[in-house]
Jmol script that loads the backbone (N, CA, C; Angstrom):
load data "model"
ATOM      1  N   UNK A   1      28.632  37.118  83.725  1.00  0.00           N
ATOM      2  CA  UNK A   1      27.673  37.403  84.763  1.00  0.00           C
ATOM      3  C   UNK A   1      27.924  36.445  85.926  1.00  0.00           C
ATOM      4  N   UNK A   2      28.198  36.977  86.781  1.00  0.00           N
ATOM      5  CA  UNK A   2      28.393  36.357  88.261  1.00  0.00           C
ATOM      6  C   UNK A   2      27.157  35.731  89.182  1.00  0.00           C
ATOM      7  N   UNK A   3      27.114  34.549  89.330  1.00  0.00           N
ATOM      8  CA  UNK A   3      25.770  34.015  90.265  1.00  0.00           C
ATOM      9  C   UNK A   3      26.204  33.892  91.722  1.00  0.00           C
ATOM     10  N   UNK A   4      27.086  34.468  92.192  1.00  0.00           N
ATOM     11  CA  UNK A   4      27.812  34.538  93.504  1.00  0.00           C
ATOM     12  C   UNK A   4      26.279  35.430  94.633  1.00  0.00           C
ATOM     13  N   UNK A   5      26.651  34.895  95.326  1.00  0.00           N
ATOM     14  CA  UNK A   5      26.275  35.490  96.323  1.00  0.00           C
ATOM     15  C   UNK A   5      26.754  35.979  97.544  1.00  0.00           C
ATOM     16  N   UNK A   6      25.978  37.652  98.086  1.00  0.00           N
ATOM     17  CA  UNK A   6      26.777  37.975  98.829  1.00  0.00           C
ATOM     18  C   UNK A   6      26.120  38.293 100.275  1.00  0.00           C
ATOM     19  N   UNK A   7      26.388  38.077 101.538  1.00  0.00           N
ATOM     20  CA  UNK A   7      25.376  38.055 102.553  1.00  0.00           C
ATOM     21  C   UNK A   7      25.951  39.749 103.067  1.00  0.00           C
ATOM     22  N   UNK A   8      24.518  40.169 103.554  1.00  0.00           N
ATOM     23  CA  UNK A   8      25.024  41.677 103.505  1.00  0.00           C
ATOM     24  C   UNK A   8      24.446  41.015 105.475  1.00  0.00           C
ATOM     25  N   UNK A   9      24.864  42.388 106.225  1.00  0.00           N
ATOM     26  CA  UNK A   9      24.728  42.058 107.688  1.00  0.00           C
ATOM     27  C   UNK A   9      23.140  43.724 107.530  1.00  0.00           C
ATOM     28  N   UNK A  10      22.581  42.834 108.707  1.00  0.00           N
ATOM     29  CA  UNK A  10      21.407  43.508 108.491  1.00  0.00           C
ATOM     30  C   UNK A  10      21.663  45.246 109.087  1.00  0.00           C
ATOM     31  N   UNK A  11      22.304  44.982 110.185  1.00  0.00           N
ATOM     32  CA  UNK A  11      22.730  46.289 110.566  1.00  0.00           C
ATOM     33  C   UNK A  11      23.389  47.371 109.774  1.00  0.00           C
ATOM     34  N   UNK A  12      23.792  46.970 108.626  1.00  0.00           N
ATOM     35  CA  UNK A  12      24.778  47.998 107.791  1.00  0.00           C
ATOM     36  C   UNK A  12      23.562  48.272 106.761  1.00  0.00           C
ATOM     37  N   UNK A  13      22.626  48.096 106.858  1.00  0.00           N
ATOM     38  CA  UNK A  13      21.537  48.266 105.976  1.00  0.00           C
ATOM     39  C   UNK A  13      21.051  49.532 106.587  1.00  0.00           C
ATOM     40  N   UNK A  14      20.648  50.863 105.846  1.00  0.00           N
ATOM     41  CA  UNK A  14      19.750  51.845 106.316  1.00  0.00           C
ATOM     42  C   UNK A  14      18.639  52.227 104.689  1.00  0.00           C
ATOM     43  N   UNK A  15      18.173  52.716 105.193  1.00  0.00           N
ATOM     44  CA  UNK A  15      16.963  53.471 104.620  1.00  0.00           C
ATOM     45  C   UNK A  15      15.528  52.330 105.138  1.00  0.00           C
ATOM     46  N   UNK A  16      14.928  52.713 103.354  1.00  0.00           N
ATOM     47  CA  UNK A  16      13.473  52.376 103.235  1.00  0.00           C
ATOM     48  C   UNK A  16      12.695  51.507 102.194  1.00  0.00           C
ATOM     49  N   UNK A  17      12.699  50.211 102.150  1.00  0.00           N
ATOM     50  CA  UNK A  17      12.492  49.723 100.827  1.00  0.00           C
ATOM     51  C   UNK A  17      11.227  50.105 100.353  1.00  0.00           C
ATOM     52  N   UNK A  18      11.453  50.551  98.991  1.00  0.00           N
ATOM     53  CA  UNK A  18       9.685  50.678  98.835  1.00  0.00           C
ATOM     54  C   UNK A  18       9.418  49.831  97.083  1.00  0.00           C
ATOM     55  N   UNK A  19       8.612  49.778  96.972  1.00  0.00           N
ATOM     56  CA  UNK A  19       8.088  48.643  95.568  1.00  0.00           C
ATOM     57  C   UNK A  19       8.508  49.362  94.307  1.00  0.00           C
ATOM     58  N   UNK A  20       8.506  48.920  93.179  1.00  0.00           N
ATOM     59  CA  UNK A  20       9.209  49.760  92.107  1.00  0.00           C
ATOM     60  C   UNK A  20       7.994  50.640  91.900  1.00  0.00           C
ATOM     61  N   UNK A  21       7.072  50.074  92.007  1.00  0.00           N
ATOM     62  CA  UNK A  21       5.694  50.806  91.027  1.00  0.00           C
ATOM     63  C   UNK A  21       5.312  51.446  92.523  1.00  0.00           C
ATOM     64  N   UNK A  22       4.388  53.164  92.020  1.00  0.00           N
ATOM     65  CA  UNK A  22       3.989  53.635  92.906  1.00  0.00           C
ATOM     66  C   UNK A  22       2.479  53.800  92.305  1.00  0.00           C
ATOM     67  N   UNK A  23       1.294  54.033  93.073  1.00  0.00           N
ATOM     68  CA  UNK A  23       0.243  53.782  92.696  1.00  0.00           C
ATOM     69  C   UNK A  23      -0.560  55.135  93.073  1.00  0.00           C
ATOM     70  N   UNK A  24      -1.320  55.640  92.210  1.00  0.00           N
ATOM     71  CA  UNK A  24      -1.941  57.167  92.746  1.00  0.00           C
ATOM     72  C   UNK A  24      -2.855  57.059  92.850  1.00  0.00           C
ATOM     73  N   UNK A  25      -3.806  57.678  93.512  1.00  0.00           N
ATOM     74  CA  UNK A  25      -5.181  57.202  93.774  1.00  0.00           C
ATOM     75  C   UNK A  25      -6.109  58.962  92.878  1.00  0.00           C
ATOM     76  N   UNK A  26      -7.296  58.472  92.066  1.00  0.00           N
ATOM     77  CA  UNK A  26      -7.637  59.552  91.516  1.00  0.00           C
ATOM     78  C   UNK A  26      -7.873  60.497  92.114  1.00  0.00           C
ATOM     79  N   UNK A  27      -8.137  60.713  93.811  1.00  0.00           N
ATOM     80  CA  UNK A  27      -7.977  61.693  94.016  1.00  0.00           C
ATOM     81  C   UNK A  27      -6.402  62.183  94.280  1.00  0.00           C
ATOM     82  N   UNK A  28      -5.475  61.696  94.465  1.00  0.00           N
ATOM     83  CA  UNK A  28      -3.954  62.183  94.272  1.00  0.00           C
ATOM     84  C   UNK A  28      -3.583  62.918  93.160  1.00  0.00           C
ATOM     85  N   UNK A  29      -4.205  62.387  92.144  1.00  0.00           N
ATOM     86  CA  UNK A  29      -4.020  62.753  90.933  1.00  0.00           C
ATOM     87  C   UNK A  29      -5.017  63.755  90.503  1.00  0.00           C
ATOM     88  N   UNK A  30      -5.828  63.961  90.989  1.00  0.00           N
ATOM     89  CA  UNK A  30      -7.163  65.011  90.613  1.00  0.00           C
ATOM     90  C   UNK A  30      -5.827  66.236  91.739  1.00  0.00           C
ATOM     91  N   UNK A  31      -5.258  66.310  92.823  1.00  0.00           N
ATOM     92  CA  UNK A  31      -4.260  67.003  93.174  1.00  0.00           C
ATOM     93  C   UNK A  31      -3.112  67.698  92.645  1.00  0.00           C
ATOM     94  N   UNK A  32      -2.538  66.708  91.983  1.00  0.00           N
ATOM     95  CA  UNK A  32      -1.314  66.771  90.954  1.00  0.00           C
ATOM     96  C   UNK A  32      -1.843  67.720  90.288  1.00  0.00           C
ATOM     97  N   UNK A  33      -2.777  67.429  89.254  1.00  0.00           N
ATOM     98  CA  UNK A  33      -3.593  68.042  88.317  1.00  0.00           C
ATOM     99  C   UNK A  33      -3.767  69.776  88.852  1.00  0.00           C
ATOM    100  N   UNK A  34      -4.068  69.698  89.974  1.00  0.00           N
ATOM    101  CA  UNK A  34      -4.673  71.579  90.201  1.00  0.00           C
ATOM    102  C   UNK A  34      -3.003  71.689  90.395  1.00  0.00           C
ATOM    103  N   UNK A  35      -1.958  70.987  91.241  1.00  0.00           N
ATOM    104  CA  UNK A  35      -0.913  71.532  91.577  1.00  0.00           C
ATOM    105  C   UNK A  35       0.008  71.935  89.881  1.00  0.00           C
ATOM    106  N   UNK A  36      -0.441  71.102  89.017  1.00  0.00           N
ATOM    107  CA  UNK A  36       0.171  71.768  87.994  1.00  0.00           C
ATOM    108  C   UNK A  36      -0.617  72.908  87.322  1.00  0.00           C
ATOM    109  N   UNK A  37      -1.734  72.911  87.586  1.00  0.00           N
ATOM    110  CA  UNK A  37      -2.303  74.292  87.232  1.00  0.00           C
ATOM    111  C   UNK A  37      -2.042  75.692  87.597  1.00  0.00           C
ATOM    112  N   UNK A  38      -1.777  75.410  89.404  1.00  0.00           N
ATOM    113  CA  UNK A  38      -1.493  76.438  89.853  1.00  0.00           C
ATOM    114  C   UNK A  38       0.442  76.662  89.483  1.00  0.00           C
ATOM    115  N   UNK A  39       1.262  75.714  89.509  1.00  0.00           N
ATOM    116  CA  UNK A  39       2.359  76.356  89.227  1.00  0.00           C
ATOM    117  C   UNK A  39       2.517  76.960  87.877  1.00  0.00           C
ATOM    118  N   UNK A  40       1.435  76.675  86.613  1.00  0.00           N
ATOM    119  CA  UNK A  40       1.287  77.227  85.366  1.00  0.00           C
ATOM    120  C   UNK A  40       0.896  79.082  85.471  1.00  0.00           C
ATOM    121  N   UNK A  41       0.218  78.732  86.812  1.00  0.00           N
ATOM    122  CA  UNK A  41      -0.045  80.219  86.919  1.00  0.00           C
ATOM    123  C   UNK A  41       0.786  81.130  87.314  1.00  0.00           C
ATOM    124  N   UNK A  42       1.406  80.657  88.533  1.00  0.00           N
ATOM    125  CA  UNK A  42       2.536  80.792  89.132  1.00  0.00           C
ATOM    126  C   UNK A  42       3.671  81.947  88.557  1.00  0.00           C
ATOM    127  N   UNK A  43       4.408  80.608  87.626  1.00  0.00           N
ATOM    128  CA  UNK A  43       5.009  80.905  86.358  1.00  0.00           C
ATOM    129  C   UNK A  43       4.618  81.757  85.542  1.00  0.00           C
ATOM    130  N   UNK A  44       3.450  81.772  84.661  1.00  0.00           N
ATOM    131  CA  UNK A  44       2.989  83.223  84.238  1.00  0.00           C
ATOM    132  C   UNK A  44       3.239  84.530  84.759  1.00  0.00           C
ATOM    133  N   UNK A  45       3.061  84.462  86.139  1.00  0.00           N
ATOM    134  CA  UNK A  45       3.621  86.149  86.904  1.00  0.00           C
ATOM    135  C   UNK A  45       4.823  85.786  86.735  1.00  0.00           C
ATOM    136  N   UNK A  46       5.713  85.237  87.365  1.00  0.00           N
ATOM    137  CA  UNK A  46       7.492  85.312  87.530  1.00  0.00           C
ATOM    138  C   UNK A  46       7.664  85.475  86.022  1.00  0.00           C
ATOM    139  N   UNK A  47       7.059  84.940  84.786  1.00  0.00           N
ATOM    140  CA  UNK A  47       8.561  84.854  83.824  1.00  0.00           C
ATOM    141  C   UNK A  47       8.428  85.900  83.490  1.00  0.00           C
ATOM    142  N   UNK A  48       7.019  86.745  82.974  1.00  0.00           N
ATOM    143  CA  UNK A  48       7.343  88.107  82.441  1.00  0.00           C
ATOM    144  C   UNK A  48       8.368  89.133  83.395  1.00  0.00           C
ATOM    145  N   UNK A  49       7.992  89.065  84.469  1.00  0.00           N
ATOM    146  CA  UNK A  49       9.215  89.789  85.699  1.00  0.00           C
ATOM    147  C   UNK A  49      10.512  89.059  85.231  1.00  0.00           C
ATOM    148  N   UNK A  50      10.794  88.181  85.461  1.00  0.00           N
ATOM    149  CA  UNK A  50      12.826  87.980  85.205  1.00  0.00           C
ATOM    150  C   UNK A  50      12.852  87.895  83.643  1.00  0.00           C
ATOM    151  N   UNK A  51      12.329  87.889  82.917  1.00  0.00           N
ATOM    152  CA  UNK A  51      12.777  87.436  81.353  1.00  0.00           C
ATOM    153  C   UNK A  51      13.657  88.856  81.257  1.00  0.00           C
ATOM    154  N   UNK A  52      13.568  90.176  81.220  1.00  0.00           N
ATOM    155  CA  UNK A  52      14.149  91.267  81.031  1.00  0.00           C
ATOM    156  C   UNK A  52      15.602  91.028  81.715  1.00  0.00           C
ATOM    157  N   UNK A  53      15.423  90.453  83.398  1.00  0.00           N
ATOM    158  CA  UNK A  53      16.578  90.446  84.341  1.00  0.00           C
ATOM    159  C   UNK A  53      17.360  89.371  83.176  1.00  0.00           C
ATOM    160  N   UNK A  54      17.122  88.355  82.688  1.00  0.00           N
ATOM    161  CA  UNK A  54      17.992  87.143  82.365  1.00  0.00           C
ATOM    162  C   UNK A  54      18.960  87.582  81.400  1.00  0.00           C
ATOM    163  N   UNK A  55      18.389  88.977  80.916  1.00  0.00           N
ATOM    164  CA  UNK A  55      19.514  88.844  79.238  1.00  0.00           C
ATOM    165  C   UNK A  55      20.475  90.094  80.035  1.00  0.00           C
ATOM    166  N   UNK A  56      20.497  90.230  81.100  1.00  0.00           N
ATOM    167  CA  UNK A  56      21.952  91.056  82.055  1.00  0.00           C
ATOM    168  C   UNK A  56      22.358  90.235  83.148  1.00  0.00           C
ATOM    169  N   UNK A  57      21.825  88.597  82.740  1.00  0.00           N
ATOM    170  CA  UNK A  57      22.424  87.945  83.575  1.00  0.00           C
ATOM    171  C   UNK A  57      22.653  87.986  85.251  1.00  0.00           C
ATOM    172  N   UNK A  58      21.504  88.379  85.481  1.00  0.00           N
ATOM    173  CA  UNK A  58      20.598  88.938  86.959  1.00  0.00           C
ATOM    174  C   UNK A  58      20.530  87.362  87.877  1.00  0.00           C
ATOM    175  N   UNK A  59      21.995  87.176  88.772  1.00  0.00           N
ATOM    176  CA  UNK A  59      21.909  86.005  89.344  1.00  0.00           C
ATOM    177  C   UNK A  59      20.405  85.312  89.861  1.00  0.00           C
ATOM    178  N   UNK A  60      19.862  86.113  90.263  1.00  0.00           N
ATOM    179  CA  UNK A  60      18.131  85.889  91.063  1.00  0.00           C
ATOM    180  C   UNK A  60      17.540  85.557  89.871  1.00  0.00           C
ATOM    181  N   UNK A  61      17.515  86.599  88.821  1.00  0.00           N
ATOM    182  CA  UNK A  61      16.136  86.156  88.371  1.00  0.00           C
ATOM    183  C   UNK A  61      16.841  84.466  87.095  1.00  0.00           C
ATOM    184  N   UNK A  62      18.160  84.378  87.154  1.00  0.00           N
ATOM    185  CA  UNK A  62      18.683  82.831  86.358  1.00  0.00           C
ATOM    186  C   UNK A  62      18.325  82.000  87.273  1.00  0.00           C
ATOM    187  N   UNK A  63      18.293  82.148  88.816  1.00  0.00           N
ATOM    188  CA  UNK A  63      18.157  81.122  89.744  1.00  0.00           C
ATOM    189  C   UNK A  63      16.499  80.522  89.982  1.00  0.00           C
ATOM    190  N   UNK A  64      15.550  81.443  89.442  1.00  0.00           N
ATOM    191  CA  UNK A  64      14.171  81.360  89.632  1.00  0.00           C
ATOM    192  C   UNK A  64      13.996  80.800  88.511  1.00  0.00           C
ATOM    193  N   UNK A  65      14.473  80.990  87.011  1.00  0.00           N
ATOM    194  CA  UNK A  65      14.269  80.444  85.910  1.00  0.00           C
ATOM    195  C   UNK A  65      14.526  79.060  86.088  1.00  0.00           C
ATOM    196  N   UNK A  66      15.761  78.736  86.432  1.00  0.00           N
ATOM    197  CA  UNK A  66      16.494  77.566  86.622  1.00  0.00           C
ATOM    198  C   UNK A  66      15.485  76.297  87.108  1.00  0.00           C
ATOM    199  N   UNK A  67      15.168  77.348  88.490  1.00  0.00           N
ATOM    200  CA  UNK A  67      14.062  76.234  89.554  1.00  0.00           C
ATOM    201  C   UNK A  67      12.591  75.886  88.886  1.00  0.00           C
ATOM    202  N   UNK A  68      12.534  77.037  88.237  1.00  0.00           N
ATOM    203  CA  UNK A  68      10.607  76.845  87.447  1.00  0.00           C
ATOM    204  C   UNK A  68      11.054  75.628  86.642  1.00  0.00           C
ATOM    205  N   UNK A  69      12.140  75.512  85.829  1.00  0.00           N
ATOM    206  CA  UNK A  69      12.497  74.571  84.909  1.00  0.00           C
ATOM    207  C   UNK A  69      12.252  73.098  85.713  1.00  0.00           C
ATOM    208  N   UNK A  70      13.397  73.092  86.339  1.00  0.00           N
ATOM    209  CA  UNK A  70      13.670  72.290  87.566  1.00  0.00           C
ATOM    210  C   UNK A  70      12.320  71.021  88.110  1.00  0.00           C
ATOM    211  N   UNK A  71      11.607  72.110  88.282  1.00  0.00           N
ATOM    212  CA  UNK A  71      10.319  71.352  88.934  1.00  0.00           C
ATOM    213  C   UNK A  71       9.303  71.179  87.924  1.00  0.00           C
ATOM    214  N   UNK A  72       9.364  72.044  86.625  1.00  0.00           N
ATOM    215  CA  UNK A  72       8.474  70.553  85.725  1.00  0.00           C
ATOM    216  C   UNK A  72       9.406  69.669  85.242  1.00  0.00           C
ATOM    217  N   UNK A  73      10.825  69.735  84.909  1.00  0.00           N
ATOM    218  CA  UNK A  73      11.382  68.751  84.586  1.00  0.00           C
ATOM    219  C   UNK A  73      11.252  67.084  85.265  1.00  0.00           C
ATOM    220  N   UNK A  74      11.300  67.420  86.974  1.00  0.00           N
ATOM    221  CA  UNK A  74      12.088  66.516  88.194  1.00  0.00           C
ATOM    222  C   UNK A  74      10.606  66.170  88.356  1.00  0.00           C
ATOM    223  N   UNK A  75       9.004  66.984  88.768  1.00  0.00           N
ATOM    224  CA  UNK A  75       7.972  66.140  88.868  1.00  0.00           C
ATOM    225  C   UNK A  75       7.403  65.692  87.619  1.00  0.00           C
ATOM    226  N   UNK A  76       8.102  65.642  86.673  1.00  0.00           N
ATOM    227  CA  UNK A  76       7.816  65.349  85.297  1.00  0.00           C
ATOM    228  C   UNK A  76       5.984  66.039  84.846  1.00  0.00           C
ATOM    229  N   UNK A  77       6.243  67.183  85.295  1.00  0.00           N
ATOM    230  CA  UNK A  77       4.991  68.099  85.277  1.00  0.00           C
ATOM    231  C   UNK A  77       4.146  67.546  85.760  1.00  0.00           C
ATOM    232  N   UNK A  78       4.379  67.284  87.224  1.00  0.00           N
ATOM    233  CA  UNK A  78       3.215  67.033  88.332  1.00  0.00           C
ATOM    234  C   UNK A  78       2.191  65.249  87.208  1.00  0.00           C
ATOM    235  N   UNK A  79       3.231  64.360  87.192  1.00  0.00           N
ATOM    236  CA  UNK A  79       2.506  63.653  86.408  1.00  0.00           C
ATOM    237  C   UNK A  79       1.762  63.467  85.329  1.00  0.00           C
ATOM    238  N   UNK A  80       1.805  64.770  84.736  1.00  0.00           N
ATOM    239  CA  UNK A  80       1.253  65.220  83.632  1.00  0.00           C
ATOM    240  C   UNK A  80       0.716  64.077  82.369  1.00  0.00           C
ATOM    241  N   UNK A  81       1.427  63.102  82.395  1.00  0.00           N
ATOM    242  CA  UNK A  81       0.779  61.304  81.872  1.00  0.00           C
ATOM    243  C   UNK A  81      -0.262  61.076  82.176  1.00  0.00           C
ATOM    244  N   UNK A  82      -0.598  61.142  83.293  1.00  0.00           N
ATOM    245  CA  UNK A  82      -1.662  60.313  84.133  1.00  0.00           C
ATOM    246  C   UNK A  82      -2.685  61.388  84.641  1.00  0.00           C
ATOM    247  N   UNK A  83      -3.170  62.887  84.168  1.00  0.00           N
ATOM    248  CA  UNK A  83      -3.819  63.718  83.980  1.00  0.00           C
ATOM    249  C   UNK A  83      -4.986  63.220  84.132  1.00  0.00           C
ATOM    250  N   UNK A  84      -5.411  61.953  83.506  1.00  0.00           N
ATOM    251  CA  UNK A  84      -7.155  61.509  83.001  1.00  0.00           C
ATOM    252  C   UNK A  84      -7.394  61.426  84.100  1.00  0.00           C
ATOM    253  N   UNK A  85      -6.855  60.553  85.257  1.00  0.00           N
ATOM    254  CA  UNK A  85      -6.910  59.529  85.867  1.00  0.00           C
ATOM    255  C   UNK A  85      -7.396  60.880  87.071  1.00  0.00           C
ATOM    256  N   UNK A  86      -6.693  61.531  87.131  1.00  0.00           N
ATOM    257  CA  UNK A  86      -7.539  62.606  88.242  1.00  0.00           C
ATOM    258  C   UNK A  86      -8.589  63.305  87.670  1.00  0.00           C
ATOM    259  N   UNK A  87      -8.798  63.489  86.298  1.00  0.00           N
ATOM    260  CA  UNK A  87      -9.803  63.689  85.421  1.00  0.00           C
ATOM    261  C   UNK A  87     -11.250  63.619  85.765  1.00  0.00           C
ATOM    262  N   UNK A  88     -10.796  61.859  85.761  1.00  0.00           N
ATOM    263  CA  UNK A  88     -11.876  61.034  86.151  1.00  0.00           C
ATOM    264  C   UNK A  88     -12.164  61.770  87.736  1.00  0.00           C
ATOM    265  N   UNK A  89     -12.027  62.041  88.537  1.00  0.00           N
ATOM    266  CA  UNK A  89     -12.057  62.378  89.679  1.00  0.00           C
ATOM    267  C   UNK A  89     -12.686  63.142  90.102  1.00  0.00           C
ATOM    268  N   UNK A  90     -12.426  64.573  89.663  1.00  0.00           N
ATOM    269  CA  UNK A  90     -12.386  65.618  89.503  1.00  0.00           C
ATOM    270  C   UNK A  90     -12.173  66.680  88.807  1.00  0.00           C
ATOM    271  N   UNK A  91     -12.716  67.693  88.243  1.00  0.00           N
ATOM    272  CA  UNK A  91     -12.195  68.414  86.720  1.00  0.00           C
ATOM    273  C   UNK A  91     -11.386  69.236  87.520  1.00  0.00           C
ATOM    274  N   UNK A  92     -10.395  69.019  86.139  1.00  0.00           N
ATOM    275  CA  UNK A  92      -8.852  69.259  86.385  1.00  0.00           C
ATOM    276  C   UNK A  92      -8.585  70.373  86.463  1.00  0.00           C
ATOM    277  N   UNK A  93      -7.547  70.854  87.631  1.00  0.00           N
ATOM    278  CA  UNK A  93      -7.608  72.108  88.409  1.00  0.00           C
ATOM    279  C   UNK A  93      -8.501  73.005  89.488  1.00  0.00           C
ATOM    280  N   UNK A  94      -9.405  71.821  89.947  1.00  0.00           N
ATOM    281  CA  UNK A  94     -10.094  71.684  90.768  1.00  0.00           C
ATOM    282  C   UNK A  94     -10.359  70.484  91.848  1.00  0.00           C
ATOM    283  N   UNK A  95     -10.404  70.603  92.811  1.00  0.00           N
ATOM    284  CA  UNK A  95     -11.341  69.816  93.885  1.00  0.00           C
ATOM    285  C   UNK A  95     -12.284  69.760  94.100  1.00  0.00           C
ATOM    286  N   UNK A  96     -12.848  68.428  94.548  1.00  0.00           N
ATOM    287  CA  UNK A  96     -14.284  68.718  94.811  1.00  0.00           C
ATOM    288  C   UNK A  96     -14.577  68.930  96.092  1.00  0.00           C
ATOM    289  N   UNK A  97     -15.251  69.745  95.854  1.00  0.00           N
ATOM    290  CA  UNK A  97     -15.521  71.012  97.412  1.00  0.00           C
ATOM    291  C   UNK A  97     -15.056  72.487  97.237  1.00  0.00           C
ATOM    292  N   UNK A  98     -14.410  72.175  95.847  1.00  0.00           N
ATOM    293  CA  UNK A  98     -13.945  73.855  96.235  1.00  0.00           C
ATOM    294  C   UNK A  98     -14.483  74.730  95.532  1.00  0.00           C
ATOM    295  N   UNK A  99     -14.991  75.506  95.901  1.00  0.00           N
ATOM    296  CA  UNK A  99     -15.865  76.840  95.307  1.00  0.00           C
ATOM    297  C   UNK A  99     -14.863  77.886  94.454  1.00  0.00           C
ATOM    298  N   UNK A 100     -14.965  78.139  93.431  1.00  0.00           N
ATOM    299  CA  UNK A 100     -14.294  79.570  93.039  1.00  0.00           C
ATOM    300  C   UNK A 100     -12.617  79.462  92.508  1.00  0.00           C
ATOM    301  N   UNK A 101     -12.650  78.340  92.156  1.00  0.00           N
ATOM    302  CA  UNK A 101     -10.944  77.547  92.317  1.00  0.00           C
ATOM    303  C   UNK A 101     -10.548  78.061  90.735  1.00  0.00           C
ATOM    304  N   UNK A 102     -11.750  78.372  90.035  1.00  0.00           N
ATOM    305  CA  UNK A 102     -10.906  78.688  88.893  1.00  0.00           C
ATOM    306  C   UNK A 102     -10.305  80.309  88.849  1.00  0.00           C
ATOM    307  N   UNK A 103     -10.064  80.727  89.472  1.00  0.00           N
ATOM    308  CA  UNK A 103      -9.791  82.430  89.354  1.00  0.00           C
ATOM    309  C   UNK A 103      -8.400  82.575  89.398  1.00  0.00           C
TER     310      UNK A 103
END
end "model"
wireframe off; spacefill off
backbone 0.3
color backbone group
């Protein structure tokens, strides 16, 4: 292990530093929460539509499968861990203020 040090020039530096830990606030997470509700729903209409297309190998409907995957994989299901925490907030799949949100 190397204790060298190396001086970087500030100009060759781009982006954005940001902290390791990110912090959600319960209403962010009372958000997350409906946003994974609604893509649950989402999903319900699309898969019965492409599941038939997928087994003839129907470029569109592999590319929609792919992406539904995709995005609970990559938002790790809209935070889906930390569920309570918007819980606490707000009941889940809802906002507060919103009338009629469960339909």
């Amino acid at each position: 292990m190397s204790r060298d040090l190396t001086v970087i020039e500030l100009d060759v530096i781009e982006g954005e530093v940001v902290p390791q830990g990110v912090v959600l606030s319960a209403e962010e997470m009372c958000s997350m929460n409906f946003a994974r509700l609604e893509f649950e729903r989402l999903a319900k209409i699309l898969m019965p539509l492409i599941d038939p297309l997928l087994f003839r190998e129907d470029e569109t409907a592999c590319a929609i499968a792919r992406h539904i995957e995709q995005v609970r994989i990559f938002s790790r299901n809209f935070c889906w861990q930390h569920r309570h925490l918007g819980a606490a907030y707000g009941v889940v799949g809802k906002r507060p203020g919103d009338k009629g949100c469960d339909q």
